[in-house]
VOVEXZA-116818 format. One line per field, with one value per residue: y, z, x negated of N, C-alpha, C in turn. Coordinates in steps of 0.02 Angstrom, whole numbers. Layout:
n.Y c(Y,...)
n.Z c(Z,...)
n.X c(X,...)
ca.Y c(Y,...)
ca.Z c(Z,...)
ca.X c(X,...)
c.Y c(Y,...)
c.Z c(Z,...)
c.X c(X,...)
END
This chain:
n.Y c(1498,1452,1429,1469,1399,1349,1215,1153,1003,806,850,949,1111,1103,1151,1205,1214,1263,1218,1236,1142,1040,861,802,791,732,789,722,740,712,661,789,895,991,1050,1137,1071,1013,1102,1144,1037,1038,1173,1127,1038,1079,1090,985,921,972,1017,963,1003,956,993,891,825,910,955,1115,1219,1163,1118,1000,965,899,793,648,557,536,421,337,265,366,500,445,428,573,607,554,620,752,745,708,840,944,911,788,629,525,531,564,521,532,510,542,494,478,531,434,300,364,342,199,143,207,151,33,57,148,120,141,282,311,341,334,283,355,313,406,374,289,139,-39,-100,-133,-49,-123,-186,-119,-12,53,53,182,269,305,364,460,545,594,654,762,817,831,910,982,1036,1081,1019,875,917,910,781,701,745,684,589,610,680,675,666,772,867,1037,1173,1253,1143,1097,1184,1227,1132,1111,1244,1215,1085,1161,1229,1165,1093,1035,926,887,841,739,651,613,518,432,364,320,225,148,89,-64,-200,-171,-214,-309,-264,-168,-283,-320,-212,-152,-42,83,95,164,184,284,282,349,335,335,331,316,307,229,109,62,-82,-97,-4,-62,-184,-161,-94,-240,-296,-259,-264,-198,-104,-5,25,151,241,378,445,454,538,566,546,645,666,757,884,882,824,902,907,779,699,777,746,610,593,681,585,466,483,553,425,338,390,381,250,178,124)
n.Z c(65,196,134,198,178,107,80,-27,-11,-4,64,153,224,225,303,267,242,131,72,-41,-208,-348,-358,-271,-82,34,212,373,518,673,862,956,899,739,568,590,670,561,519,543,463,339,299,264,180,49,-124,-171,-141,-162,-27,65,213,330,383,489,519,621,703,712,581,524,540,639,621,637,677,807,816,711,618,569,444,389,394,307,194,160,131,8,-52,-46,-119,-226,-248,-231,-370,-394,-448,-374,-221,-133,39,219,360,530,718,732,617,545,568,495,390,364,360,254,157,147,96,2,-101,-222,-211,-159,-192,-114,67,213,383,544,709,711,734,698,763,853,981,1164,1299,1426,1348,1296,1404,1448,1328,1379,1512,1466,1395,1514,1574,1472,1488,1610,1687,1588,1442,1476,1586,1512,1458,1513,1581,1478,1409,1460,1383,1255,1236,1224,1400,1391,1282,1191,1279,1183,1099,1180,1210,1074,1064,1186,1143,1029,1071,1157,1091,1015,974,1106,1057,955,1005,1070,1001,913,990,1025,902,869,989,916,796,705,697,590,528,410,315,297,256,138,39,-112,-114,-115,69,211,381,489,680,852,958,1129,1107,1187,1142,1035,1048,951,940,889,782,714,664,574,475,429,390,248,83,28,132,232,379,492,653,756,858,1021,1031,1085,1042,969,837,720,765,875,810,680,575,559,496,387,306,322,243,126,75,56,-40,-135,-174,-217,-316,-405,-425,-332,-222)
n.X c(-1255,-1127,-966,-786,-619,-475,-373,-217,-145,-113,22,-2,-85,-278,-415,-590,-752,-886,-1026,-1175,-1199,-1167,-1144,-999,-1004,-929,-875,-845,-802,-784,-705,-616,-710,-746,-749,-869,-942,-1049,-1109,-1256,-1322,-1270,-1341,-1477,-1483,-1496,-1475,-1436,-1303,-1122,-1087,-936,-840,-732,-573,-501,-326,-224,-359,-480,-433,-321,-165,-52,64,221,216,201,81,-72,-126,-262,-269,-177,-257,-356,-286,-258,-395,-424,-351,-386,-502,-482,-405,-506,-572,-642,-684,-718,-831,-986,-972,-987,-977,-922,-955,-771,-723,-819,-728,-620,-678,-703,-593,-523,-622,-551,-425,-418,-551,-611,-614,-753,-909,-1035,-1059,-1107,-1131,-1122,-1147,-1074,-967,-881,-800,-653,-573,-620,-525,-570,-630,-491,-427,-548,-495,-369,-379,-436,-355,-274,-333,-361,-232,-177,-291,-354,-432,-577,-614,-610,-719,-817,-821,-857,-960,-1116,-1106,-1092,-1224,-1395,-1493,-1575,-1547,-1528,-1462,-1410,-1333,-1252,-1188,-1106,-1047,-935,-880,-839,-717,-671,-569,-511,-331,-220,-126,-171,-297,-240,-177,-254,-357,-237,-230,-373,-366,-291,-359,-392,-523,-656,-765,-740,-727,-855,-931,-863,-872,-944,-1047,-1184,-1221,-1271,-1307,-1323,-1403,-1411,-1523,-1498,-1349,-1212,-1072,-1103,-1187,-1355,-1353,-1220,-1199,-1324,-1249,-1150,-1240,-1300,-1198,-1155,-1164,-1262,-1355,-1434,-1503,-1534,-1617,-1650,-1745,-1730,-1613,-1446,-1260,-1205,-1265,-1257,-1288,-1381,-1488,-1516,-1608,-1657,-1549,-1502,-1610,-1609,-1493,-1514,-1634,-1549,-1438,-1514,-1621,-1509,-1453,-1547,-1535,-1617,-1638)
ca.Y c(1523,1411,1486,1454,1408,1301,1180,1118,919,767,882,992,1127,1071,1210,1188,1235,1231,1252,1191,1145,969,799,819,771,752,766,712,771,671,674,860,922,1017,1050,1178,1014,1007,1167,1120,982,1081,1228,1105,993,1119,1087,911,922,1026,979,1019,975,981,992,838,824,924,993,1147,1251,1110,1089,936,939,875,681,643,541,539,353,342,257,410,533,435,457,637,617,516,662,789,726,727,916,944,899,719,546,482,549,540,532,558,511,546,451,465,519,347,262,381,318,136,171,246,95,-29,92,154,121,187,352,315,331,305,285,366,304,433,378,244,72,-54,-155,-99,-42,-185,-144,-52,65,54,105,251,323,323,400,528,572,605,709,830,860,851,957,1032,1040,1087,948,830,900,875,718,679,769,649,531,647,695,637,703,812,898,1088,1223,1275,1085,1097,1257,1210,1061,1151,1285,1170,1040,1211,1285,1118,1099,992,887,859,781,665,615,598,469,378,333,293,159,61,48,-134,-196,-160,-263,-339,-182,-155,-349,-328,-148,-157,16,86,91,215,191,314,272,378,302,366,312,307,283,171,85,44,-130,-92,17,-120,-240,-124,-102,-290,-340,-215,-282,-145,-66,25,69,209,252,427,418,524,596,544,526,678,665,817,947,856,827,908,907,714,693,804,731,543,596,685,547,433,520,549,353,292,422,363,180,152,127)
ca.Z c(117,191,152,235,145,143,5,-31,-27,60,83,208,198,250,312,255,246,81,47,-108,-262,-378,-353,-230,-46,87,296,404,595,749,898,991,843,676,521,618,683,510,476,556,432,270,286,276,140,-3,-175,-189,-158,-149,24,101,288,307,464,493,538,707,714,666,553,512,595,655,587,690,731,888,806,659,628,527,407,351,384,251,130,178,121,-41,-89,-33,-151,-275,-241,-248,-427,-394,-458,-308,-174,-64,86,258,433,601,759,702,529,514,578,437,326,375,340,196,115,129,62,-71,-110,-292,-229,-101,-223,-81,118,278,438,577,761,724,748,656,774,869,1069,1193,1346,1452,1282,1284,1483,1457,1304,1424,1553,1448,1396,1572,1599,1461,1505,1701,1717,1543,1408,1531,1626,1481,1433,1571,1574,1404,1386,1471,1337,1195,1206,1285,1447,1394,1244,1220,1291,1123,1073,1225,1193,1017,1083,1232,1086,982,1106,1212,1027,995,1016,1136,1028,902,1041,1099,933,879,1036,995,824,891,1014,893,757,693,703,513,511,342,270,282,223,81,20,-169,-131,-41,157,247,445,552,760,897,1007,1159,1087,1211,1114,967,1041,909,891,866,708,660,649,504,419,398,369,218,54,12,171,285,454,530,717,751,907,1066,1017,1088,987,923,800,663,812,933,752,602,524,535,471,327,285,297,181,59,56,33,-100,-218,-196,-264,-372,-459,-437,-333,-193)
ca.X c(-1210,-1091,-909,-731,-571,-416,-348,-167,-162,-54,79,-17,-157,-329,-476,-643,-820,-916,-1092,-1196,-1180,-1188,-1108,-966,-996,-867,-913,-790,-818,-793,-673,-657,-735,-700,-778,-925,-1013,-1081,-1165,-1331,-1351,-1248,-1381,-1529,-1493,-1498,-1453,-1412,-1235,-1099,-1052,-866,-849,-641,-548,-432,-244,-253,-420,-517,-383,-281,-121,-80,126,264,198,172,25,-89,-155,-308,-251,-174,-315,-407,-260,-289,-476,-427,-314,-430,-577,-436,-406,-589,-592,-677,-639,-753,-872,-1018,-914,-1010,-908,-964,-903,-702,-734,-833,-672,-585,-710,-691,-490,-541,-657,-506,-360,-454,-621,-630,-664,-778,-967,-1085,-1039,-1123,-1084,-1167,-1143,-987,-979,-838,-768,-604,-581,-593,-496,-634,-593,-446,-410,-557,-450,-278,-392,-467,-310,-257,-384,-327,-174,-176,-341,-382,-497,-643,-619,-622,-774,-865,-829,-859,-1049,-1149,-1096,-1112,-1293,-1459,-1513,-1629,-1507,-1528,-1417,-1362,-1305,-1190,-1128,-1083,-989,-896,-829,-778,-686,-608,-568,-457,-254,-205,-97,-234,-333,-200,-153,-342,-359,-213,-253,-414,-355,-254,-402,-428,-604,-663,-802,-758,-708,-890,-956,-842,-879,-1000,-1068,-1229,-1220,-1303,-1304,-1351,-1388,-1450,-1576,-1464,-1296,-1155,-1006,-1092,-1245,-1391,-1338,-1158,-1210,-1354,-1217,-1129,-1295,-1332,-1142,-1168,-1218,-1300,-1353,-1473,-1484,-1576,-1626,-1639,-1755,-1716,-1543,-1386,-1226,-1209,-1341,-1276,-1316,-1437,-1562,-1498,-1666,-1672,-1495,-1488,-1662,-1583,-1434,-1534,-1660,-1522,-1434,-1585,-1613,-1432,-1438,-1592,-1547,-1709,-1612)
c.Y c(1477,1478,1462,1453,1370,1283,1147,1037,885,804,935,1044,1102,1137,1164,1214,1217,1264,1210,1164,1058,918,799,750,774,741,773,706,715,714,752,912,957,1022,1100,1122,1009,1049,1151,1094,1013,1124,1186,1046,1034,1120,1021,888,961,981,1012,972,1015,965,931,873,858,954,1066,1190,1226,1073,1002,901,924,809,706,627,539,469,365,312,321,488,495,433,537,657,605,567,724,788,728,811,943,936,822,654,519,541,533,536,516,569,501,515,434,464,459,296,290,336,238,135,164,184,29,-7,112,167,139,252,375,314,291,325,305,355,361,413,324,175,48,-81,-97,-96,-113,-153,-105,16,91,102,194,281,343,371,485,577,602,669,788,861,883,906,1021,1027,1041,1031,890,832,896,797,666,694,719,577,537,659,673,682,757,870,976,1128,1227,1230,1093,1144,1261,1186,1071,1199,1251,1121,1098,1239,1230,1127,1033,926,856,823,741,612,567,520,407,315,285,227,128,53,-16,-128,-202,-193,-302,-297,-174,-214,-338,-271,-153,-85,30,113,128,222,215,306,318,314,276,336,305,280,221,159,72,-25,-131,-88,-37,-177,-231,-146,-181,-338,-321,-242,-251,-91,-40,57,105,254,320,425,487,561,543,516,565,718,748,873,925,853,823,899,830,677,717,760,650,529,623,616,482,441,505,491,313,329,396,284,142,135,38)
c.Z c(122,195,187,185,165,58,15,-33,35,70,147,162,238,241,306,229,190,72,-12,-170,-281,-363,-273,-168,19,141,337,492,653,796,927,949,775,626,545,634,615,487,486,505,368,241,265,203,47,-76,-203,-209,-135,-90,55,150,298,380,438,512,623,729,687,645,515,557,600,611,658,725,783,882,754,637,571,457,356,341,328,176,111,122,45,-94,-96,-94,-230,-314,-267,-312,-435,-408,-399,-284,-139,-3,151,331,494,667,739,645,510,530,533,377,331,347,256,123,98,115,-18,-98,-165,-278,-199,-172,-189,11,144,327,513,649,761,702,699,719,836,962,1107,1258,1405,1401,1282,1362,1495,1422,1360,1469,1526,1430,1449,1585,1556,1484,1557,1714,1649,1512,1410,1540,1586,1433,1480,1578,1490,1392,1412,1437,1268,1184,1245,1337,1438,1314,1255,1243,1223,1096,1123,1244,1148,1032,1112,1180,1048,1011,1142,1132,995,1008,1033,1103,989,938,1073,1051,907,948,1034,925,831,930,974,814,762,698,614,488,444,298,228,241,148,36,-37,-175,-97,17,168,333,470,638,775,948,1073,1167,1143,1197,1072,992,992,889,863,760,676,640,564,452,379,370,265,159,19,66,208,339,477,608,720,854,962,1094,1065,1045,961,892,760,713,874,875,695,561,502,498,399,290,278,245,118,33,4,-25,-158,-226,-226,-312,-437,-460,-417,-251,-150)
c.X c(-1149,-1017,-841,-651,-521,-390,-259,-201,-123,-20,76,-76,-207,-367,-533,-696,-864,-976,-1131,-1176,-1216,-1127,-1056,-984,-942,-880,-858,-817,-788,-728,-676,-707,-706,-757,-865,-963,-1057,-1115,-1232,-1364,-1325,-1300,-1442,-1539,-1498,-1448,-1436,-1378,-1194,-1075,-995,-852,-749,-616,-491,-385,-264,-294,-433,-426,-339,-226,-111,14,158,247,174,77,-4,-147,-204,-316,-204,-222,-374,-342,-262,-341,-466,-395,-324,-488,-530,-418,-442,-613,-625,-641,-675,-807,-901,-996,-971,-961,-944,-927,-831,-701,-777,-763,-645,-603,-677,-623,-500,-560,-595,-438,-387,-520,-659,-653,-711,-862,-1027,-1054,-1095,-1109,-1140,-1126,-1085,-1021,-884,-796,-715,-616,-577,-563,-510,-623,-558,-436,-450,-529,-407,-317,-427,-405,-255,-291,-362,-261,-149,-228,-360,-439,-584,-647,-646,-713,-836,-860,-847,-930,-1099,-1144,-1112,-1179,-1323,-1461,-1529,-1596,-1513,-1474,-1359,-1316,-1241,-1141,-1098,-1029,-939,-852,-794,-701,-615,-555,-466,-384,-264,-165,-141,-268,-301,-190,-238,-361,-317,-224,-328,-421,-338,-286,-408,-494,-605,-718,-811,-740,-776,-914,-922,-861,-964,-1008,-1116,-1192,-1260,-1278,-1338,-1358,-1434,-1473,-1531,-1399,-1260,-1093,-1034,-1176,-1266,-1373,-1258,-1178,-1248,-1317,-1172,-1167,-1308,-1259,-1146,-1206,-1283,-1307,-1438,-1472,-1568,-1566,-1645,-1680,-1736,-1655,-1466,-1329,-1208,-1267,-1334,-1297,-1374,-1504,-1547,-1532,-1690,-1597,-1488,-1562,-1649,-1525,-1464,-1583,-1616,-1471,-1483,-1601,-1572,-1422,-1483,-1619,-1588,-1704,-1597)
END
């Protein structure tokens, strides 16, 4: 049973979602999102690891504080102090579109407590200014029209065509569910990512890249560019799905993290 709590740490509290038991994993959620994108894939992976899916700065049940903005560079001190909390000297750590930019953050602040990386749906390299102009404009969109608005314009990027009802009803709750500040802030931080690219080349731990077929935000060769920078990496295609893989095909997600797990665990990897 996945349960619901909240931890002191960084000088804030953090809400979060824990199910399972074992070697501590950490799942870090995506733009418009909160720690609920992860249940799909939490319920499915069993006993492996204890997995805790944590609302960022802003999101989910995690205020966001007084900043205007929350740069990702400190959402992965967040994570570092979080896994700390958690009882862990290091962790499987698990980042989905933004939470892979956390992660990325994350690998070149402090990489001691990073055990084994996931990257699901994120790419390394930073906005070019086509990026850059759709953040400013997306951010227009929330605040002139509203949450709706932004997610309409935002879904035909998020999942494949052919995506069920329920995936887009998920997504819509979560995105309407958000504060407005959290998603400005979460956008900002987002534009003024470096490209991390050697974050990953340099990083002596396994790699685990996830792509959707589909991909919008992080085309397939974006991510295969991770995987092979990666000295220890693998990339995996996910055929069909869009970019949000943990709710478009939880069953091939949780089934590429446990696989990959039980392989670094038993060195065979």
């Amino acid at each position: 049973m996945t349960t619901f709590h909240t931890i002191a740490a960084a000088g804030s509290r953090f809400s979060y979602r824990e199910r399972g038991s074992g070697p501590l994993a950490l799942l870090l959620h995506g733009f418009g999102m909160d720690s609920r994108m992860w249940e799909p894939v939490m319920e499915r992976i069993g006993a492996r690891r204890r997995c805790v899916a944590v609302d960022l700065r802003g999101a989910g049940g995690t205020v966001l504080g007084s900043a205007a903005s929350v740069p990702l560079e400190r959402h992965a001190d967040d994570v570092a102090a979080l896994i700390a909390a958690f009882g862990g000297d290091a962790a499987d750590v698990v980042g989905f579109s933004m939470g892979g930019f956390v992660l990325l953050a994350l690998l070149e602040r402090t990489p001691a407590v990073v055990r084994t990386a996931a990257f699901v749906g994120t790419r390394a390299n930073a906005d070019d200014a086509a990026g850059l102009a759709t953040r400013e404009a997306l951010v227009g969109t929330l605040l002139e029209h509203g949450r709706a608005a932004a997610y309409t314009e935002l879904l035909p990027r998020l999942v494949a065509a052919d995506a069920a009802e329920l995936v887009r009803a998920r997504l819509r709750t979560m995105l309407e569910d958000q504060p407005y500040e959290g998603l400005v802030a979460a956008q900002r931080a987002m534009a003024e990512r470096p490209d991390r690219l050697e974050v990953v080349r340099g990083a002596r731990l396994p790699v685990l890249v996830v792509a959707g077929e589909h991909d919008a935000f992080a085309p397939p060769p974006l991510p295969a560019a991770m995987a092979e920078a990666a000295a220890d990496g693998r990339l995996e295609v996910i055929a069909g799905v869009g970019h949000t893989m943990p709710l478009e095909a939880p069953v091939d997600v949780a089934r590429l993290l446990a696989g990959f797990w039980d392989r670094t665990a038993s060195a065979a990897w």
